[in-house]
C-alpha positions as CSV (number, residue, x, y, z in Angstrom):
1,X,-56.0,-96.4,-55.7
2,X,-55.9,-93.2,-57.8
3,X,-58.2,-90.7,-57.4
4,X,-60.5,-90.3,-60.4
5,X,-59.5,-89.3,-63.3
6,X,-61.0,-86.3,-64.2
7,X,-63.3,-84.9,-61.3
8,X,-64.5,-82.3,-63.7
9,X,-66.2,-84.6,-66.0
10,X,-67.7,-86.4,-63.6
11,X,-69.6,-83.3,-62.2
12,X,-70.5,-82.2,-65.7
13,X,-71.9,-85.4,-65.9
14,X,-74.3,-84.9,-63.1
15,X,-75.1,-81.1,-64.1
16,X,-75.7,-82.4,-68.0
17,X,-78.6,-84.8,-66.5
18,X,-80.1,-82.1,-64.1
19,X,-81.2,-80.6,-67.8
20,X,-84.4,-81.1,-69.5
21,X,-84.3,-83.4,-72.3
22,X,-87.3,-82.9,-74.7
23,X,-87.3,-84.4,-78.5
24,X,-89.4,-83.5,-81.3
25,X,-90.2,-85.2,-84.3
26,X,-92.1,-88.2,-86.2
27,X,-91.8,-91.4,-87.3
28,X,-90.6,-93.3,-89.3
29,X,-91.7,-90.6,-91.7
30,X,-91.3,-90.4,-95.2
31,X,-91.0,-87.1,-97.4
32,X,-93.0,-86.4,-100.1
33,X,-92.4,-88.7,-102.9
34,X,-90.6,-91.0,-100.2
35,X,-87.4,-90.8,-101.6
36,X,-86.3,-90.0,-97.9
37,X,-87.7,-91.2,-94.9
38,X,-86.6,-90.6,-90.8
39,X,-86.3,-93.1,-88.3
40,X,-86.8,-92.0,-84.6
41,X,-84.7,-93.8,-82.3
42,X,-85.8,-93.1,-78.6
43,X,-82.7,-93.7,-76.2
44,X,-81.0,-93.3,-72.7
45,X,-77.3,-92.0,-72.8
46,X,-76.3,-92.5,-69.6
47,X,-78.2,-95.7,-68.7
48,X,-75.7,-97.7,-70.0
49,X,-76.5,-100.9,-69.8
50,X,-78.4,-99.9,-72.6
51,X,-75.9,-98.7,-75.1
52,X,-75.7,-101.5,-77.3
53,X,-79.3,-100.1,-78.6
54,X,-78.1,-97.1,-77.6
55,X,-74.9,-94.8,-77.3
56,X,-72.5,-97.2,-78.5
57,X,-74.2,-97.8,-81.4
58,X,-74.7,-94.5,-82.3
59,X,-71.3,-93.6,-82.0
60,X,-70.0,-96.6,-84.2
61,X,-72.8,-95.7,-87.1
62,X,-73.8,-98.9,-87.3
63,X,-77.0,-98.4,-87.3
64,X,-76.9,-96.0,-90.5
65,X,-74.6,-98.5,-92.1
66,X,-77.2,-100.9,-92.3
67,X,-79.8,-98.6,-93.6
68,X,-77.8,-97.5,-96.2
69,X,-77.0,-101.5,-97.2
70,X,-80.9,-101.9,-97.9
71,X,-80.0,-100.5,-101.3
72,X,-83.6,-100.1,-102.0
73,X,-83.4,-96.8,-103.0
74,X,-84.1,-94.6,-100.3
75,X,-82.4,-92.2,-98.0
76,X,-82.2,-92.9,-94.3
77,X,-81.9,-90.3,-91.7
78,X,-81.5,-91.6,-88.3
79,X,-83.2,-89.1,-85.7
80,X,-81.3,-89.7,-81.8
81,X,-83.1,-88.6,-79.0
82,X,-81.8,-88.9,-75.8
83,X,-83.6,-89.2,-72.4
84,X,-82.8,-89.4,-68.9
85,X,-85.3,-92.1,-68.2
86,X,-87.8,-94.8,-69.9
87,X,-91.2,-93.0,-69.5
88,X,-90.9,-89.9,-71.7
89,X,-89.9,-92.8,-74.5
90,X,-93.0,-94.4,-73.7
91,X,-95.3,-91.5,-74.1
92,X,-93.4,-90.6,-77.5
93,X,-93.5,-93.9,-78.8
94,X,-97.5,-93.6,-78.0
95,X,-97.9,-90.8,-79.5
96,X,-96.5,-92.3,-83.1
97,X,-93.2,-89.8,-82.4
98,X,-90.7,-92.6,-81.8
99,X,-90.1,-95.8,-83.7
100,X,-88.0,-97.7,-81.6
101,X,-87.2,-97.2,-78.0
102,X,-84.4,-99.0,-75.2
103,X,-85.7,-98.9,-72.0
104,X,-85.8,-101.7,-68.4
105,X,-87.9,-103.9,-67.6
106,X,-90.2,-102.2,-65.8
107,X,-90.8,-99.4,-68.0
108,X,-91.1,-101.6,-70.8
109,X,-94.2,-103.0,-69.0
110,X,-95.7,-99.8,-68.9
111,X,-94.8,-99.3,-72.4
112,X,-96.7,-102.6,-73.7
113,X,-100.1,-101.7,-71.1
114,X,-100.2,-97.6,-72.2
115,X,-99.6,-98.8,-75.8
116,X,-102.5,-101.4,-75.6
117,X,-104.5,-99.2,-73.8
118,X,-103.9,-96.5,-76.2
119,X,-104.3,-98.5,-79.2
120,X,-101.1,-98.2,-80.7
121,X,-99.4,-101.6,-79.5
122,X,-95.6,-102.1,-79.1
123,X,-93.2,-105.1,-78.8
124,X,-89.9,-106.2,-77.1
125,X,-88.0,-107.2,-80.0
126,X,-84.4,-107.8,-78.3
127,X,-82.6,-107.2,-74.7
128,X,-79.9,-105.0,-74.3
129,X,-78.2,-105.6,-71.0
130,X,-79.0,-107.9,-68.1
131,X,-78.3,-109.8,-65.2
132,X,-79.5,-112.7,-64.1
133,X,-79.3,-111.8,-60.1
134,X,-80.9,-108.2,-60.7
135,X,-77.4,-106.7,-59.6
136,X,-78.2,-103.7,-62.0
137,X,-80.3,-102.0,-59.4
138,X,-78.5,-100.6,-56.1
139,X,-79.7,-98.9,-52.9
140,X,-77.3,-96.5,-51.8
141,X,-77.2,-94.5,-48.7
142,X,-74.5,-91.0,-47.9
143,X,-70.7,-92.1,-47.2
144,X,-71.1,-91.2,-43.3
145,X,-74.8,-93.2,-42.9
146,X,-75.5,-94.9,-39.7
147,X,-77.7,-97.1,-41.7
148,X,-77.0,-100.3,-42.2
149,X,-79.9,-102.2,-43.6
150,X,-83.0,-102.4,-44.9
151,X,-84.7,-102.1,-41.8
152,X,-82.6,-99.2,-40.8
153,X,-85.1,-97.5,-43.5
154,X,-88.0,-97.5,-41.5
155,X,-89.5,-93.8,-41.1
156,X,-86.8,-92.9,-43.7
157,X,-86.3,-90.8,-46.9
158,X,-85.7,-92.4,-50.2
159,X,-85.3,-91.3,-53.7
160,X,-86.4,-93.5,-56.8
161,X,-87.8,-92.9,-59.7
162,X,-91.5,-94.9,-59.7
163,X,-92.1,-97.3,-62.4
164,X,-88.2,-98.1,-62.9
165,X,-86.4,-101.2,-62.2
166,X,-84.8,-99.7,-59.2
167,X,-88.0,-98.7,-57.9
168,X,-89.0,-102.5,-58.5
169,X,-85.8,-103.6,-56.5
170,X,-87.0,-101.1,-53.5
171,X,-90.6,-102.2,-53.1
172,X,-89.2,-106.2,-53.3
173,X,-86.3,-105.4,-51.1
174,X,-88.3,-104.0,-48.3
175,X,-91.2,-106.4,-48.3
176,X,-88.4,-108.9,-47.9
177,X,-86.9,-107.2,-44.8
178,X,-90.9,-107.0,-43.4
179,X,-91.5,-103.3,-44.2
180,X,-94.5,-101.5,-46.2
181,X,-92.9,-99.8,-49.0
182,X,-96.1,-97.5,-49.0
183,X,-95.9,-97.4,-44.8
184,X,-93.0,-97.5,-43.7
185,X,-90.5,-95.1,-46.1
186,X,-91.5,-91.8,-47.7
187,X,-90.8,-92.5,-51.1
188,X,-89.8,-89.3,-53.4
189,X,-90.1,-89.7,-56.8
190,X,-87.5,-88.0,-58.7
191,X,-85.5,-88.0,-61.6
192,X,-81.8,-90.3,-60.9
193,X,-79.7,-86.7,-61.1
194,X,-82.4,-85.3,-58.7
195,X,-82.0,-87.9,-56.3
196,X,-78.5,-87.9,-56.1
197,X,-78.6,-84.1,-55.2
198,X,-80.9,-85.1,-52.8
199,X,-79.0,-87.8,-51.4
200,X,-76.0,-85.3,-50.9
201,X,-77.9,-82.9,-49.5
202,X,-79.2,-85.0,-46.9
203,X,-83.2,-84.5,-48.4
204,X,-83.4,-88.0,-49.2
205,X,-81.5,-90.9,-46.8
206,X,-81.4,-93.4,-49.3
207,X,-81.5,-93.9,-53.2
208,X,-82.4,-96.9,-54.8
209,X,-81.6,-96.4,-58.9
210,X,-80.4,-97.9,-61.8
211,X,-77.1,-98.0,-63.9
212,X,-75.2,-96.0,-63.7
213,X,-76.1,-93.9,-60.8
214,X,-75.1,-96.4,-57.9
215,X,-71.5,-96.8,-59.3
216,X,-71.1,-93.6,-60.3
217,X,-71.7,-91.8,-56.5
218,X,-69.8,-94.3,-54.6
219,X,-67.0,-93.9,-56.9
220,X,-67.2,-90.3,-56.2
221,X,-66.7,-91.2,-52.6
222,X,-70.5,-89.9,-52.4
223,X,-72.7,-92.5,-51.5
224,X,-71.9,-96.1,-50.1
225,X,-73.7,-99.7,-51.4
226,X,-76.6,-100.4,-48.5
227,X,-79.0,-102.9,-50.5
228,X,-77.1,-105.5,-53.7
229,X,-79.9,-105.8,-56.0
230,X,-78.6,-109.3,-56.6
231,X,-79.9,-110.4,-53.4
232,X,-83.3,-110.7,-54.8
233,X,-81.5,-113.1,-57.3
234,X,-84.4,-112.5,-59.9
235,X,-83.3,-111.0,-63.5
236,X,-83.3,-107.9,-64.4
237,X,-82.8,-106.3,-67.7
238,X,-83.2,-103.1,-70.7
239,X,-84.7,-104.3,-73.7
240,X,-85.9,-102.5,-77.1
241,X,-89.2,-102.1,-77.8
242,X,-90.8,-101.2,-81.1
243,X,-94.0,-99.9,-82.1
244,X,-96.2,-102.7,-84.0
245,X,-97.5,-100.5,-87.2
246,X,-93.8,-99.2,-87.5
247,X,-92.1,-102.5,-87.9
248,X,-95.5,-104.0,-89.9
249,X,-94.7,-101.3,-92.3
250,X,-90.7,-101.5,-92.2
251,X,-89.8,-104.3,-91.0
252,X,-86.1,-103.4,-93.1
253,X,-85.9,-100.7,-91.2
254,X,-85.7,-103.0,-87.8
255,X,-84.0,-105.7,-89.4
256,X,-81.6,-103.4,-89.8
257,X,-81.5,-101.9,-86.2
258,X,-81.5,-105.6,-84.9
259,X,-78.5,-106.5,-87.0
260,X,-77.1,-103.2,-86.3
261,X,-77.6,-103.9,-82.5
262,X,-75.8,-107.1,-82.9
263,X,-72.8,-105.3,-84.4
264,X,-72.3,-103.4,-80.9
265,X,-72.8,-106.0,-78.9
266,X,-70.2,-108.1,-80.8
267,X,-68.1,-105.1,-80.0
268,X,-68.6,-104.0,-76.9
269,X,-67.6,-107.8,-76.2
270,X,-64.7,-108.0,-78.2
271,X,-63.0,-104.2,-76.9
272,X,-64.8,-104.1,-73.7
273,X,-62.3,-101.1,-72.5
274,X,-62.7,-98.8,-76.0
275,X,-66.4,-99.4,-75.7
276,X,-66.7,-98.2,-72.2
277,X,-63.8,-95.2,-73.6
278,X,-66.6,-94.5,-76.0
279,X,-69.2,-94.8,-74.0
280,X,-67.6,-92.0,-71.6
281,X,-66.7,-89.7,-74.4
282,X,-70.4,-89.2,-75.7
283,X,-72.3,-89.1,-72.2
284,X,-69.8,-87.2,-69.6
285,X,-69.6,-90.0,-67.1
286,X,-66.1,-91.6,-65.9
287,X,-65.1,-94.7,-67.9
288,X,-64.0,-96.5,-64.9
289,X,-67.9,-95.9,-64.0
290,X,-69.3,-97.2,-67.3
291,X,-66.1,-100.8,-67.4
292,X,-67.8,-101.5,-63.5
293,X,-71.1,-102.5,-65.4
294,X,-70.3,-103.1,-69.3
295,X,-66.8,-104.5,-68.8
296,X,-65.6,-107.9,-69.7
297,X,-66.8,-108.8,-66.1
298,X,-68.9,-106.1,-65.0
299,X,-72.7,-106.3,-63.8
300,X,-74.4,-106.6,-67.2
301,X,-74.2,-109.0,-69.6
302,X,-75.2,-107.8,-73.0
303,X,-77.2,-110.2,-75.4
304,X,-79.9,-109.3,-77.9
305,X,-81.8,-112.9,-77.4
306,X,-84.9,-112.9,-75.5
307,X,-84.0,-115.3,-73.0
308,X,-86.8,-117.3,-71.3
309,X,-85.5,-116.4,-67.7
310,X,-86.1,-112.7,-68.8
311,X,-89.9,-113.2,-70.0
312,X,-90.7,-114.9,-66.8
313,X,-88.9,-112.5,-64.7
314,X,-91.3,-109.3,-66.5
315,X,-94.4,-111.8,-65.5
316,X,-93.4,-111.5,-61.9
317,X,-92.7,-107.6,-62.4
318,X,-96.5,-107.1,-63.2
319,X,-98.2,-107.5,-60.1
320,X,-95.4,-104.7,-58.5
321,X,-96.7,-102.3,-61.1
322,X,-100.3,-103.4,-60.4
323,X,-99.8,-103.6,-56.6
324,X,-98.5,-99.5,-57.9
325,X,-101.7,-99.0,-59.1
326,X,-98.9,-97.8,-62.5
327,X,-100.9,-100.8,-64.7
328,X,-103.3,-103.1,-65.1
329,X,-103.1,-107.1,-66.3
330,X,-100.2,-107.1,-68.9
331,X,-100.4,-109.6,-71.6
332,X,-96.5,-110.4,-71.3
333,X,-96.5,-113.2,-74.3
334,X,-98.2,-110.9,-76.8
335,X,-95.7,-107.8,-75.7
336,X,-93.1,-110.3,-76.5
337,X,-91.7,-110.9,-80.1
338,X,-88.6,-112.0,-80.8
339,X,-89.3,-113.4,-84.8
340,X,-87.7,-109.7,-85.6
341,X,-84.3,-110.3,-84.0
342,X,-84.4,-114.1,-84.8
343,X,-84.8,-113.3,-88.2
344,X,-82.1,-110.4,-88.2
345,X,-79.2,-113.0,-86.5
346,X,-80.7,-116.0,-88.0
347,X,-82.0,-119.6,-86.6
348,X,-78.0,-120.9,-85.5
349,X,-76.8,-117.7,-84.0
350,X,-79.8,-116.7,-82.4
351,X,-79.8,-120.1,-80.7
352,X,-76.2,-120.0,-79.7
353,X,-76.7,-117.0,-78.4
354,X,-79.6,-117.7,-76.2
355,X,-77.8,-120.6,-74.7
356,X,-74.7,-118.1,-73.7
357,X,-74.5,-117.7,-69.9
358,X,-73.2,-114.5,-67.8
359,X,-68.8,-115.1,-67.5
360,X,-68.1,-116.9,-64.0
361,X,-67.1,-113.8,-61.6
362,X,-63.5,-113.1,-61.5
363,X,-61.8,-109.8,-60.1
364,X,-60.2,-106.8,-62.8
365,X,-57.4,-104.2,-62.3
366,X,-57.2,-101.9,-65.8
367,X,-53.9,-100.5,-65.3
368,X,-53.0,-97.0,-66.2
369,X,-52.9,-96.3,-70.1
370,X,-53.9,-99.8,-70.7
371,X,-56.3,-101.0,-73.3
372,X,-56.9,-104.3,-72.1
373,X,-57.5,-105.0,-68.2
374,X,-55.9,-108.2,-66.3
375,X,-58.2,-111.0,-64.7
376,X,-57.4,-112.4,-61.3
377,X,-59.6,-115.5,-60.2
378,X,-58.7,-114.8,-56.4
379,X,-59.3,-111.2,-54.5
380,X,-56.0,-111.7,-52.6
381,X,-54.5,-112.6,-55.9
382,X,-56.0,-109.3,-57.1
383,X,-55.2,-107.2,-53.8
384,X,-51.2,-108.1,-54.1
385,X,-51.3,-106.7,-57.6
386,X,-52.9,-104.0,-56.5
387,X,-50.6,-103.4,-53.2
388,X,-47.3,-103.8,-55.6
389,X,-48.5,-101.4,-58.5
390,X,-50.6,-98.7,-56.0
391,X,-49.3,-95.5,-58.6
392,X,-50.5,-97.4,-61.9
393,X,-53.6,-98.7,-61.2
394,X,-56.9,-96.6,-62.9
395,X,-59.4,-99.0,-61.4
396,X,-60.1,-102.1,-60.0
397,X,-63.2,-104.4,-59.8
398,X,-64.2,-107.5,-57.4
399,X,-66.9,-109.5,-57.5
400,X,-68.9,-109.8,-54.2
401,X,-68.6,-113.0,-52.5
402,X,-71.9,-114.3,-52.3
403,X,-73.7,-112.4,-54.9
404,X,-71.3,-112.0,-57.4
405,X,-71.8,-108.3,-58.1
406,X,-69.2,-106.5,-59.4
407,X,-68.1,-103.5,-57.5
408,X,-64.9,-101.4,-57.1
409,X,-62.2,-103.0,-54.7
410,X,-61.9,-99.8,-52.5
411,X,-65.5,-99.1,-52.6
412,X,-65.9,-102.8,-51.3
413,X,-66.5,-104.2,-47.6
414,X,-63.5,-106.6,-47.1
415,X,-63.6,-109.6,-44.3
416,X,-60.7,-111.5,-43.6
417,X,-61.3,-115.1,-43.1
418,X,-58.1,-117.0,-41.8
419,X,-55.9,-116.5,-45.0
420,X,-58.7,-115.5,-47.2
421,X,-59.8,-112.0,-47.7
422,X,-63.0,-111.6,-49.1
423,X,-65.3,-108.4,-51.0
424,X,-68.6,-107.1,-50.3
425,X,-70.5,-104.8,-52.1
426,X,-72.9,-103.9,-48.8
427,X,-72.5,-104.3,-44.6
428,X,-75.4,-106.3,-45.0
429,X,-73.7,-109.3,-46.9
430,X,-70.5,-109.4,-45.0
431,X,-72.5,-109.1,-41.8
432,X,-74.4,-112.6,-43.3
433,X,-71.0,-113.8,-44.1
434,X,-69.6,-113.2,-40.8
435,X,-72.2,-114.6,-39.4
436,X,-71.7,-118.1,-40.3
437,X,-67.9,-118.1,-40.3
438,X,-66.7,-117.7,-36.9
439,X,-63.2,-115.8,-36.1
440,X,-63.7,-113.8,-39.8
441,X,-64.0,-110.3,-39.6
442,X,-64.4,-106.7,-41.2
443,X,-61.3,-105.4,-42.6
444,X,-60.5,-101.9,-43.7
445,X,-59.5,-101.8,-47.2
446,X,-55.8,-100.1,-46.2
447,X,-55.5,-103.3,-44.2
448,X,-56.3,-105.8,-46.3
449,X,-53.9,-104.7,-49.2
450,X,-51.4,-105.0,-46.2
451,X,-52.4,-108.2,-45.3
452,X,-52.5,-109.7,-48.9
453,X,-48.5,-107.8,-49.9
């Protein structure tokens, strides 16, 4: 495999999240005789499983082309601000400074309980990006660890932010393995770009975060996979809220966003490689980081429909906010309202689209100066591509075995199985493997491109 690309972006990608990101502003605000009026659009460049409400569509305009379709009369400005996580959206959007907001699912809880508590209510209107397995979320511990599982955490360091998704997948993960997530780990709370110093400096043992921090380190050669979200095998996902007097007042205005929404995501489909190109442009981070997740295979599938699997899976996420002491009881129906986005696609589309499923799992190589990668529905199929084109090959992704998580081949845990050779994203799930498939065994990844040439 080639080394990355530019090693210089990627590290200006961590440095750019160390900053502060503040915003100013109002909503949805109109000037004087309302011949002009703002729209606030609270975002998260760099979680990118959100772009759809997000970077991407800032960077196609779509969003603007739609306001200036109303043709009502009025001029639209489109206010961006960008934060590292969902929580300082949240306290905007309370505070009547942010119209619309794209944050997971977590967050979006504590969105709908501090807005109701607050009294300015808000309401998930569409999803961004999701997975049905909660594969978005990854523990990761340094590339020379001696830990090997969750249970290698006990007495241990790790680095999450609380109230995020990946701080949901920790607390699950290590009840499941029998530990106290309040006992048995000393949990930091920090900010992703924190942690991963932390991580490196050998301050934390363990991170557990979100897109696209997981992917990003161990491509970096940083940080290796110790937890697959997807092992919980409940859904995760970013949605977009929106604050309840804004869209009462213009509901145009998020007509317009929704359909504008729908635009990217038809995109980002359609040229999965130029949106993950433009993706890495605006936000610093190495496209072969952003295709692992937003690809034509990668960890999140992006949909705006509010699919019932999603709306169950945030009931379930309340009582590990409340167990958090981070909320109280969260009506979850009357946060959820999808008549906006239903009426911005309309009644056919909107049920075809919420009857799409996530693509069956299937290994990609994007070669070298290529604008379109090539499938491979077998990893040795995909490692004897690899092995005969080593110098022009820029990635290439896998799906784990038993989870179906995407992750990068040489990043992967590899068994070899009589003929077969088989990827991993963690020890822990080839060491389940292996332990119902007598003679397989762990394979370096030198090896098995040998074995599959």
């Amino acid at each position: 495999m080639k080394p990355e690309r530019s090693a210089v972006l990627a590290t200006t990608a961590l440095a750019t999240l160390l900053l502060p990101l503040t915003a100013c502003g109002g909503t949805a605000s109109a000037d004087g005789d309302g011949s002009t009026v703002t729209v606030t659009v609270g975002y998260q460049s760099r979680t990118i499983n959100t772009v759809t409400a997000g970077t991407l569509l800032r960077s196609l305009g779509y969003f603007e082309k739609q306001l200036n379709a109303l043709g009502d009369g009025v001029t639209y400005k489109v206010d961006w601000q960008d934060y590292a996580t969902g929580a300082p959206i949240t306290a905007q959007m309370t505070a009547g400074k942010i119209d619309i907001g794209s944050m997971g699912d977590f967050p979006l809880l504590i969105n709908a309980a501090r807005g109701e508590r607050l009294g300015e209510p808000t309401h998930l209107v569409s999803v961004t990006g999701y997975n049905l397995r909660g594969g978005l979320n990854t523990i990761v511990t340094a590339p020379d660890s001696s830990l090997s599982s969750l249970k290698d955490l006990k007495g241990k360091k790790v680095s999450t932010s609380v109230g995020s998704a990946a701080d949901g997948t920790l607390v699950r993960a290590l009840q499941r393995a029998g530990l106290d997530p309040d006992k048995d780990v000393e949990k930091l709370n920090q900010q992703p770009a924190v942690g991963a110093s932390a991580l490196s400096s050998g301050s934390a043992d363990a991170l557990s975060q979100f897109v696209a921090w997981p992917g990003l380190l161990a491509r970096q050669g940083k940080a290796k996979a110790l937890y697959d979200g997807a092992q919980l095998n409940l859904p995760t996902f970013h949605g977009v809220a929106a604050r309840e007097d804004f869209a009462k007042k213009r509901p145009a205005v998020l007509d317009a966003f929704l359909k504008a929404q729908a635009q990217a995501t038809d995109y980002l489909n359609a040229h999965p490689v130029d949106a993950a190109e433009t993706v890495a442009q605006a936000t610093g981070l190495p496209a072969e980081t952003v295709y692992l997740y937003n690809g034509a295979q990668g960890i999140a599938t992006f949909d705006p429909a509010i699919k019932p699997q999603l709306v169950a899976a945030l009931k379930e996420d309340v009582s590990v906010l409340k167990d958090a002491k981070l909320t109280g009881d969260v009506d979850v129906d009357a946060f959820v309202d999808d008549r906006y986005v239903r009426k911005a696609l309309g009644p056919a589309q909107y049920a075809e689209r919420l009857s799409t499923t996530p693509p069956e799992p299937a290994g990609e190589v994007w070669p070298e100066d290529a604008r379109k990668t090539v499938s491979f529905t077998s990893p040795s199929a995909l490692l004897r591509h690899v092995a005969t084109h080593r110098d022009a090959v820029r990635a290439a992704y896998v799906p784990d075995t038993t989870t179906g998580t995407q992750w990068f081949a040489d990043r992967s845990v590899w068994v070899a199985d009589g003929d077969e050779l088989l990827p991993f994203v963690t020890p822990a799930t080839a060491e389940a493997y292996l332990a119902g498939h007598r003679g397989a065994r762990v394979v370096t990844y030198a090896e098995a491109l040998e074995r599959a040439s």
